[in-house]
mmCIF file of the N, C-alpha and C atoms, coordinates in Angstrom:
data_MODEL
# 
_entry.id   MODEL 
# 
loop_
_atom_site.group_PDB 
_atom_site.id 
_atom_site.type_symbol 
_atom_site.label_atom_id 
_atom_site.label_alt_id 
_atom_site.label_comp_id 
_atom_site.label_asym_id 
_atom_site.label_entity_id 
_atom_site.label_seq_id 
_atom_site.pdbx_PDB_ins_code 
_atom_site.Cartn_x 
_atom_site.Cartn_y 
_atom_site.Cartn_z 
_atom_site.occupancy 
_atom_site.B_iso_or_equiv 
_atom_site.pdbx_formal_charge 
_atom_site.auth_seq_id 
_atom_site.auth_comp_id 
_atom_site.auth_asym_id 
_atom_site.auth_atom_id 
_atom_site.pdbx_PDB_model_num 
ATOM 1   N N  . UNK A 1 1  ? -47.926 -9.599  -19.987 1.00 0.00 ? 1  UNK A N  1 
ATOM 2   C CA . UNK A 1 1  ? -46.697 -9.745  -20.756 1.00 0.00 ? 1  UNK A CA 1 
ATOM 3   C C  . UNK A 1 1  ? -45.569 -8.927  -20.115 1.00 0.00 ? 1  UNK A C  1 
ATOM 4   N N  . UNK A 1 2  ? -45.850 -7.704  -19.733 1.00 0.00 ? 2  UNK A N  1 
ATOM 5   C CA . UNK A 1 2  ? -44.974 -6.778  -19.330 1.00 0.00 ? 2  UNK A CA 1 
ATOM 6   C C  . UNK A 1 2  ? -44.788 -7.431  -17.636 1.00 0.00 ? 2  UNK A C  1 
ATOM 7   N N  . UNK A 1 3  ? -45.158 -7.993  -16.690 1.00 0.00 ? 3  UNK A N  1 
ATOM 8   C CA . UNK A 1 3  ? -45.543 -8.617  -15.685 1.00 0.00 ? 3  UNK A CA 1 
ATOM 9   C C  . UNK A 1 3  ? -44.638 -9.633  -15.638 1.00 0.00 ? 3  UNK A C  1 
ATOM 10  N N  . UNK A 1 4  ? -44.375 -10.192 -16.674 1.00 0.00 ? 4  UNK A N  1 
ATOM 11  C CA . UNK A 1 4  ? -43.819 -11.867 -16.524 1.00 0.00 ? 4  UNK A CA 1 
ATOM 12  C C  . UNK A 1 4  ? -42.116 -11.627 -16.870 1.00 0.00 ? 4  UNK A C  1 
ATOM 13  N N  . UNK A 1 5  ? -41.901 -10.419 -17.817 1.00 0.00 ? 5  UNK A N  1 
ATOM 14  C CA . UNK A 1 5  ? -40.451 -9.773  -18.762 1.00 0.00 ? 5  UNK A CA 1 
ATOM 15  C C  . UNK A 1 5  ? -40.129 -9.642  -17.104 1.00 0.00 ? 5  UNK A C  1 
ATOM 16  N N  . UNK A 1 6  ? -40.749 -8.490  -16.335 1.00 0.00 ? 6  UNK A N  1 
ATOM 17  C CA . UNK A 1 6  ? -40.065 -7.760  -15.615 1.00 0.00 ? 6  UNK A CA 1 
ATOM 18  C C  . UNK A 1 6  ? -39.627 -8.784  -14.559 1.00 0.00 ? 6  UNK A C  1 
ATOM 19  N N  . UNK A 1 7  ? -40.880 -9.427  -13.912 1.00 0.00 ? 7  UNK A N  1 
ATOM 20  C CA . UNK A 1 7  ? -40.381 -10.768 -13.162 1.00 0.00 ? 7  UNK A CA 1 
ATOM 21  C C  . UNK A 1 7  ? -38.793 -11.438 -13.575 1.00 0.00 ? 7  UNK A C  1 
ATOM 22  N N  . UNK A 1 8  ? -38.602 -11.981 -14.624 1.00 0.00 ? 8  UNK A N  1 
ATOM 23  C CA . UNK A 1 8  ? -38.289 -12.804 -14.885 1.00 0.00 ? 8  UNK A CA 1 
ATOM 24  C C  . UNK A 1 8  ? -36.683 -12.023 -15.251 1.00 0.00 ? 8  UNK A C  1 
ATOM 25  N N  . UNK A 1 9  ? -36.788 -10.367 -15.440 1.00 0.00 ? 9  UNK A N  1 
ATOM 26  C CA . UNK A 1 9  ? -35.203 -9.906  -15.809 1.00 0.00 ? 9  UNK A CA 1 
ATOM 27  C C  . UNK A 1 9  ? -35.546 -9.472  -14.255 1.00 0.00 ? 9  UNK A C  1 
ATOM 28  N N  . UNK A 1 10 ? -35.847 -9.674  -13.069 1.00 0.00 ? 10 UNK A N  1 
ATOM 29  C CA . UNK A 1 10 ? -35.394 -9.386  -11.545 1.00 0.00 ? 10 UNK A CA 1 
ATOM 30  C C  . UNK A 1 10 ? -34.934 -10.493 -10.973 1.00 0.00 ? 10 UNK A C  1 
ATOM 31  N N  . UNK A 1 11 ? -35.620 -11.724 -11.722 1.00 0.00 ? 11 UNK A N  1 
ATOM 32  C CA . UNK A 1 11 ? -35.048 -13.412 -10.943 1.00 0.00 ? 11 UNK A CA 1 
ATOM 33  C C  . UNK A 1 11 ? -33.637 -13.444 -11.627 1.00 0.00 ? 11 UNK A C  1 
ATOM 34  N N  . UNK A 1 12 ? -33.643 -12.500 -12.860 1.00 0.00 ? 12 UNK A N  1 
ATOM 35  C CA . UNK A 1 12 ? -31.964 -13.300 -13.264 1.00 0.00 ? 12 UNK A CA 1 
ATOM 36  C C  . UNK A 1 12 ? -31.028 -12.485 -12.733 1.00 0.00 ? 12 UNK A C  1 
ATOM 37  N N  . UNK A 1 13 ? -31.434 -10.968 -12.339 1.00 0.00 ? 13 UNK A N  1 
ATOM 38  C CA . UNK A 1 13 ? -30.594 -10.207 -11.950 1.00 0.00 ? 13 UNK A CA 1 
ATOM 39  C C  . UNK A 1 13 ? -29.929 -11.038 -10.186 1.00 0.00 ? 13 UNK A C  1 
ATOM 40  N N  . UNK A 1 14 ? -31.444 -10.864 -9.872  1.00 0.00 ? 14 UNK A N  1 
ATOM 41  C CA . UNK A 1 14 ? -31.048 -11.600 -8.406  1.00 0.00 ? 14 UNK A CA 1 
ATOM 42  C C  . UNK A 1 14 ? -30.158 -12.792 -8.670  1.00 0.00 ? 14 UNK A C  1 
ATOM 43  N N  . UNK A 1 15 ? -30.300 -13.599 -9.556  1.00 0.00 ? 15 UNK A N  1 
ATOM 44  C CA . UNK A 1 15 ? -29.232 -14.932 -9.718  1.00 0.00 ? 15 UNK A CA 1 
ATOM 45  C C  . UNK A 1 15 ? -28.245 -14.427 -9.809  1.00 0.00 ? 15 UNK A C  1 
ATOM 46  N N  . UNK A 1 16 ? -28.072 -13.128 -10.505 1.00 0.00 ? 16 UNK A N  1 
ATOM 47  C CA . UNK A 1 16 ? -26.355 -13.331 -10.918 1.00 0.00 ? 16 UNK A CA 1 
ATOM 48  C C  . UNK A 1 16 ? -25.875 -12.188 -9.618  1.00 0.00 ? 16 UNK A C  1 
ATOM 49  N N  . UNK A 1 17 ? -26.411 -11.354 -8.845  1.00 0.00 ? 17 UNK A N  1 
ATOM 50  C CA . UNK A 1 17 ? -25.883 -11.181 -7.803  1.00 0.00 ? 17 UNK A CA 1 
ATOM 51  C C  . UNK A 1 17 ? -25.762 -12.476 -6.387  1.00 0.00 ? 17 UNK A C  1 
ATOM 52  N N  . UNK A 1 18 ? -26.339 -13.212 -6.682  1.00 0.00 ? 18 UNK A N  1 
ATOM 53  C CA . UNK A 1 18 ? -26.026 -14.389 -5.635  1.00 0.00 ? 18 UNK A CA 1 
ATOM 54  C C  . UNK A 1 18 ? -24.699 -15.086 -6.572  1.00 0.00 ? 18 UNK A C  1 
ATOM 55  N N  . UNK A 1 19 ? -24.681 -15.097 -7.744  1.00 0.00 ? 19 UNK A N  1 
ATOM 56  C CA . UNK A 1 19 ? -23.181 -15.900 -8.487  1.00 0.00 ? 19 UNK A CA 1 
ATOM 57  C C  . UNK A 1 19 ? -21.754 -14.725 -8.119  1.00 0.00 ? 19 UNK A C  1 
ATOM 58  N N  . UNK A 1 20 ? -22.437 -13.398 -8.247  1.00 0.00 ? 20 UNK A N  1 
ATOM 59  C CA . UNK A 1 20 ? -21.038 -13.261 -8.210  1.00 0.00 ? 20 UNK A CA 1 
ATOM 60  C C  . UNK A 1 20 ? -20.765 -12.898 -6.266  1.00 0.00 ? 20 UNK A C  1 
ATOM 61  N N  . UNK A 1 21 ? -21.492 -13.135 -5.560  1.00 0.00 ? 21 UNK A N  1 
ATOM 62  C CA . UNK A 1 21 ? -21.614 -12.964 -4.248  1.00 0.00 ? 21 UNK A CA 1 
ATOM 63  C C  . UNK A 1 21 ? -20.837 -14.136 -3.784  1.00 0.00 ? 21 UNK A C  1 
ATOM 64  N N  . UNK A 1 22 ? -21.270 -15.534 -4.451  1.00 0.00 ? 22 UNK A N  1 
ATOM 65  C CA . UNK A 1 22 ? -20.119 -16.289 -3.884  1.00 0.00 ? 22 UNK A CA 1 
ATOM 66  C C  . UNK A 1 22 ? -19.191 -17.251 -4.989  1.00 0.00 ? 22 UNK A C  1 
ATOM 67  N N  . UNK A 1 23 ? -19.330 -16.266 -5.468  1.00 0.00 ? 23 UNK A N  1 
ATOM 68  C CA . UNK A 1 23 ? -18.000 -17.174 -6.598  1.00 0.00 ? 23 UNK A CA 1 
ATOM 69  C C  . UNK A 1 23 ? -16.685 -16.334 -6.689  1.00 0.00 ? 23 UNK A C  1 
ATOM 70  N N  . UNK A 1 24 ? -16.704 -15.607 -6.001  1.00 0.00 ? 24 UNK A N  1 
ATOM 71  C CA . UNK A 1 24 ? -15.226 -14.484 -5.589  1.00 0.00 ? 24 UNK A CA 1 
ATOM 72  C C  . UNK A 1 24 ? -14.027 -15.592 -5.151  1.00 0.00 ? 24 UNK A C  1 
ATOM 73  N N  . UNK A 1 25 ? -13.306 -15.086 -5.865  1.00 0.00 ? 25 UNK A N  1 
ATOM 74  C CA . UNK A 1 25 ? -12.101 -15.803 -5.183  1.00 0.00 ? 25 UNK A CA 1 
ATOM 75  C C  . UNK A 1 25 ? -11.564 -15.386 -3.682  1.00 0.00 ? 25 UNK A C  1 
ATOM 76  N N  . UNK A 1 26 ? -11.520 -16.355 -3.116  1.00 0.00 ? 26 UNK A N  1 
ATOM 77  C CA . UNK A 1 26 ? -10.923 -15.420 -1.574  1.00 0.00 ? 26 UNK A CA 1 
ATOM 78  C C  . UNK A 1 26 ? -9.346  -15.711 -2.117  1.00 0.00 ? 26 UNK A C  1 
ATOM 79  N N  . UNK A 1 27 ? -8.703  -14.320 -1.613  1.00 0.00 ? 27 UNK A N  1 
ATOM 80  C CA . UNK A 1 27 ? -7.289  -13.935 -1.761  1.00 0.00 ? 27 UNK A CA 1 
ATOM 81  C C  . UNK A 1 27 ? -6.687  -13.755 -0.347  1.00 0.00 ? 27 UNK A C  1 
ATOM 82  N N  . UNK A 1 28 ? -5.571  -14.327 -0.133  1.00 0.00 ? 28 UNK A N  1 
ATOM 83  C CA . UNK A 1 28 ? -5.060  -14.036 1.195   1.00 0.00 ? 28 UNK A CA 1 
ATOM 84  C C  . UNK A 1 28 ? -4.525  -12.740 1.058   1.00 0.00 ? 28 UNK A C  1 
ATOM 85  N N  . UNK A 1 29 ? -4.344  -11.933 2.175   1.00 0.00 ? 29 UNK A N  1 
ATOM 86  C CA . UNK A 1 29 ? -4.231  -10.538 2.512   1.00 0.00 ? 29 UNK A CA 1 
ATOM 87  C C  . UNK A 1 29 ? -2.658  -10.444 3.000   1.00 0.00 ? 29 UNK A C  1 
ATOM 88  N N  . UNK A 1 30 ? -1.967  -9.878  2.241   1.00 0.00 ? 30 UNK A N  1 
ATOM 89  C CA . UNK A 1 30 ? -0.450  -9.805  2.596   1.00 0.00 ? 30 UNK A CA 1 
ATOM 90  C C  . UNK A 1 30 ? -0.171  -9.117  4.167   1.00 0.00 ? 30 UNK A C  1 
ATOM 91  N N  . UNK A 1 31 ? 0.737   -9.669  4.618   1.00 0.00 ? 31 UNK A N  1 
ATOM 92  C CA . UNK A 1 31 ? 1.233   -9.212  6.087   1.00 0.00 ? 31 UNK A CA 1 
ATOM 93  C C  . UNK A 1 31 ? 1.806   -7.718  5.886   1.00 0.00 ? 31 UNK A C  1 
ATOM 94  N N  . UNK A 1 32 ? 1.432   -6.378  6.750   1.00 0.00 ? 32 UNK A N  1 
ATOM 95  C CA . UNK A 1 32 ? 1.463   -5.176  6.517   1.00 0.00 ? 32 UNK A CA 1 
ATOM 96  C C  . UNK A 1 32 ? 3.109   -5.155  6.506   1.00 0.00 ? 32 UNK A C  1 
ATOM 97  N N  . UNK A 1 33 ? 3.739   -4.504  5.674   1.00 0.00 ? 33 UNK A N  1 
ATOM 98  C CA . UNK A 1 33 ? 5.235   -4.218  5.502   1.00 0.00 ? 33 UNK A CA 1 
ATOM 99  C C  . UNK A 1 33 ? 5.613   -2.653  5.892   1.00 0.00 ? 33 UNK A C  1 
ATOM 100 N N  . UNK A 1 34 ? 6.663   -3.435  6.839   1.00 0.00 ? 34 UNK A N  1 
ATOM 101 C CA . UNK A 1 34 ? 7.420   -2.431  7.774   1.00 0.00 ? 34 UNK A CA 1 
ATOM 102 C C  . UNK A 1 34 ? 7.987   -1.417  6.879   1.00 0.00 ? 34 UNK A C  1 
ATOM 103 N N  . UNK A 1 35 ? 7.889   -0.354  6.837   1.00 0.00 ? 35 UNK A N  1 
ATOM 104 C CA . UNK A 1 35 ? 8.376   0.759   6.370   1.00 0.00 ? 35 UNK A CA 1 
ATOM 105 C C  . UNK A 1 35 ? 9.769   1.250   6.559   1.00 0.00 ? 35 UNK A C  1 
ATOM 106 N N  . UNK A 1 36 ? 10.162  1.317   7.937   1.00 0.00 ? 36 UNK A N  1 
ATOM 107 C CA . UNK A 1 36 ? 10.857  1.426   8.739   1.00 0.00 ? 36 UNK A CA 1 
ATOM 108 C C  . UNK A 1 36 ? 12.306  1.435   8.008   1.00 0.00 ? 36 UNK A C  1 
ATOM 109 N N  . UNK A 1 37 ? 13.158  2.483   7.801   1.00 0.00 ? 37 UNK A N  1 
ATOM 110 C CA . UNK A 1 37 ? 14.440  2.069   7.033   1.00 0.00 ? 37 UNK A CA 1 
ATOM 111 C C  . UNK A 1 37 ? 15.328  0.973   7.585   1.00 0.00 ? 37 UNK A C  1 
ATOM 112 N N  . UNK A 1 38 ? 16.233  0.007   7.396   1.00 0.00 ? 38 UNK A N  1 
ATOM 113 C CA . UNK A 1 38 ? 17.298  -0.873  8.271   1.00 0.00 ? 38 UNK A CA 1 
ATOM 114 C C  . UNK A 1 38 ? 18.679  -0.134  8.251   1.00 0.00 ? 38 UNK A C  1 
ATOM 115 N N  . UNK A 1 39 ? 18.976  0.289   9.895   1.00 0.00 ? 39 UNK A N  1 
ATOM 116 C CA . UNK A 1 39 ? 20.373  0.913   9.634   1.00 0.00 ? 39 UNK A CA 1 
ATOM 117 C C  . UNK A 1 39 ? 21.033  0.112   10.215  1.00 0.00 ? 39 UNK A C  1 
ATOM 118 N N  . UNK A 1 40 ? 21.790  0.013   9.338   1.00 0.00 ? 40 UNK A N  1 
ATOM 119 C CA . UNK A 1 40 ? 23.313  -0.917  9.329   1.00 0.00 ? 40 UNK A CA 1 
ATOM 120 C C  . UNK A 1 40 ? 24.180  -0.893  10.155  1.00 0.00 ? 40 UNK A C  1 
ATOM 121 N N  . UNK A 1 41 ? 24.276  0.515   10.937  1.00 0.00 ? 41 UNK A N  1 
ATOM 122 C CA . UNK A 1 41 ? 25.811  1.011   11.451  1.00 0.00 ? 41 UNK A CA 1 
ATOM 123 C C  . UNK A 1 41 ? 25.208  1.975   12.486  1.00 0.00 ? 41 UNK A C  1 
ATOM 124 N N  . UNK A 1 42 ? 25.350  2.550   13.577  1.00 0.00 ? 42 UNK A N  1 
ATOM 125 C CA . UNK A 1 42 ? 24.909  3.802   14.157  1.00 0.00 ? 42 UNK A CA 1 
ATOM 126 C C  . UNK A 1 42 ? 26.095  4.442   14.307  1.00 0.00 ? 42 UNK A C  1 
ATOM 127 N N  . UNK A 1 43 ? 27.513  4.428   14.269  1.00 0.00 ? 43 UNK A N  1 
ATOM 128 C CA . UNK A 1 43 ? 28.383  4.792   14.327  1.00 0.00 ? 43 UNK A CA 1 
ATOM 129 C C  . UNK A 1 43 ? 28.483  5.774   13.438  1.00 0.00 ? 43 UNK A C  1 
ATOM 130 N N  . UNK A 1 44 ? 28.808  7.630   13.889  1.00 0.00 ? 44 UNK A N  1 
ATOM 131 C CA . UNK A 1 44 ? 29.031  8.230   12.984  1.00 0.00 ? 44 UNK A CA 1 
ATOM 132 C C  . UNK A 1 44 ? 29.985  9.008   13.255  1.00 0.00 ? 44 UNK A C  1 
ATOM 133 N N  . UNK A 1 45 ? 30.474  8.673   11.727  1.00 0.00 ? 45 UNK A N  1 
ATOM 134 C CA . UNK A 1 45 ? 32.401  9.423   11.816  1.00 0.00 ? 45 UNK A CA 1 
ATOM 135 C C  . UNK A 1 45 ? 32.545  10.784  10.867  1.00 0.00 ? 45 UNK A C  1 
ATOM 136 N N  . UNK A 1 46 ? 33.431  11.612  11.235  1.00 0.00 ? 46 UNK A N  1 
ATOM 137 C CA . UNK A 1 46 ? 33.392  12.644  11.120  1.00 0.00 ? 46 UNK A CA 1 
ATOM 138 C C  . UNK A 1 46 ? 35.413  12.836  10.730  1.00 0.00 ? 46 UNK A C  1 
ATOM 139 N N  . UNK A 1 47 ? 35.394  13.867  9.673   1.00 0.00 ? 47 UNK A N  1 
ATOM 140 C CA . UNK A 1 47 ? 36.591  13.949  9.511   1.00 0.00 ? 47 UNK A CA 1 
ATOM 141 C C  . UNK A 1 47 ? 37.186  14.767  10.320  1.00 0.00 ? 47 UNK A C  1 
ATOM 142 N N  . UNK A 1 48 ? 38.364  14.452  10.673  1.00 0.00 ? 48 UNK A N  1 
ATOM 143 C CA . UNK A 1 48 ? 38.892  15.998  11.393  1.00 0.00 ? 48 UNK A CA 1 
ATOM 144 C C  . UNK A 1 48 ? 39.289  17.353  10.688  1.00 0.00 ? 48 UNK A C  1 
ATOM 145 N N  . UNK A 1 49 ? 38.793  18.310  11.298  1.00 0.00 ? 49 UNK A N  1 
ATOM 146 C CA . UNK A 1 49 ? 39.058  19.583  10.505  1.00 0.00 ? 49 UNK A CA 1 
ATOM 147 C C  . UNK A 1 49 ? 39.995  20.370  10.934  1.00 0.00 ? 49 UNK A C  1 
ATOM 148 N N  . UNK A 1 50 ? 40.986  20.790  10.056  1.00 0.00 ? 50 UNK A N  1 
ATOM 149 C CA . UNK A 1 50 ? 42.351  21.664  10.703  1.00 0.00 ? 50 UNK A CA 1 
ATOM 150 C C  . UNK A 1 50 ? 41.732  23.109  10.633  1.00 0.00 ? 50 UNK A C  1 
ATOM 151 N N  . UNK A 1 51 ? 41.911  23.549  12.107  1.00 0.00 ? 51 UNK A N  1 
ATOM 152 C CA . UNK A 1 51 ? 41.858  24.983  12.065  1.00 0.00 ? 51 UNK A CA 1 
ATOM 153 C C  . UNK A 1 51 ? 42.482  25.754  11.489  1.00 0.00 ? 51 UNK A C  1 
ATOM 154 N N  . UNK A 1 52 ? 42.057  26.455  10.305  1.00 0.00 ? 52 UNK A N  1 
ATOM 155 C CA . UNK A 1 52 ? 42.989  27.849  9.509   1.00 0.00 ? 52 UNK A CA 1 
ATOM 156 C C  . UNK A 1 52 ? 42.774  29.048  10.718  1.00 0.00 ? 52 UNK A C  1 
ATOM 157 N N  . UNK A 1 53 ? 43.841  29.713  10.772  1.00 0.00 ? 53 UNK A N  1 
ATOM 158 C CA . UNK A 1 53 ? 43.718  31.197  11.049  1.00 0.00 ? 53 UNK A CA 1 
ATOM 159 C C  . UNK A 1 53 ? 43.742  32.122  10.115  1.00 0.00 ? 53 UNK A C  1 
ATOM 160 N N  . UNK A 1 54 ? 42.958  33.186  10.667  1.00 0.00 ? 54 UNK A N  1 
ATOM 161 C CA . UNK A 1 54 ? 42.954  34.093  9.346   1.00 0.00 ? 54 UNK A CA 1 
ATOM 162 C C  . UNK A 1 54 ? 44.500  35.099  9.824   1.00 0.00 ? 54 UNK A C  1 
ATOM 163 N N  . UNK A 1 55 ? 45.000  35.505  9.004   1.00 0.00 ? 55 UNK A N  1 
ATOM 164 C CA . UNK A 1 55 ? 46.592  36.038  9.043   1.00 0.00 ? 55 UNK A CA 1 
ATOM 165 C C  . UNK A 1 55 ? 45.665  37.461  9.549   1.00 0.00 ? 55 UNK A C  1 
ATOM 166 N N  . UNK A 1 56 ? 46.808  38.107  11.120  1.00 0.00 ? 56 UNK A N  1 
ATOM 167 C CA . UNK A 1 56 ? 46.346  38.922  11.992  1.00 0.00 ? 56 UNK A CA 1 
ATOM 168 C C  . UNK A 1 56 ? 47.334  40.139  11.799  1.00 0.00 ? 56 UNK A C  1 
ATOM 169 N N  . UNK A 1 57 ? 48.476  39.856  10.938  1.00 0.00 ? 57 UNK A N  1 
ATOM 170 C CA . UNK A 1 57 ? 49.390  41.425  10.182  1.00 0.00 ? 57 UNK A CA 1 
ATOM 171 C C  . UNK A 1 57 ? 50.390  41.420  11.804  1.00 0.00 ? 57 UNK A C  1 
ATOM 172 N N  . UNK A 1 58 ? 50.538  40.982  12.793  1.00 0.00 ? 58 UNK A N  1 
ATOM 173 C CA . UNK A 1 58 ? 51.522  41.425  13.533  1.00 0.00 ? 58 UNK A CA 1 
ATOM 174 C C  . UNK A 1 58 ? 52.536  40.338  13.756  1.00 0.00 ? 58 UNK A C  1 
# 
């Protein structure tokens, strides 16, 4: 009795690892995405800065 249970819960186990072995959905695998920031412009501008003097008393 105990012989035929155990048999018989290893044939179903084995069935349902062969069901879910090929009943997976295959999913396509997305193309790896560039990280990489996009710069727009390489041009870099800069304001002009007026030289102060510091007041020298003469």
């Amino acid at each position: 009795m105990i012989y035929t249970i155990t048999i018989s819960l290893l044939v179903l186990i084995a069935i349902n690892f062969l069901l879910l072995r090929f009943s997976c959905n295959k999913t396509n695998k997305k193309a790896k995405v560039n990280n990489k920031p996009i710069i727009l412009s390489t041009k870099v501008t800069s304001l002009p800065v007026s030289e102060k003097l510091a007041p020298t008393g003469s």
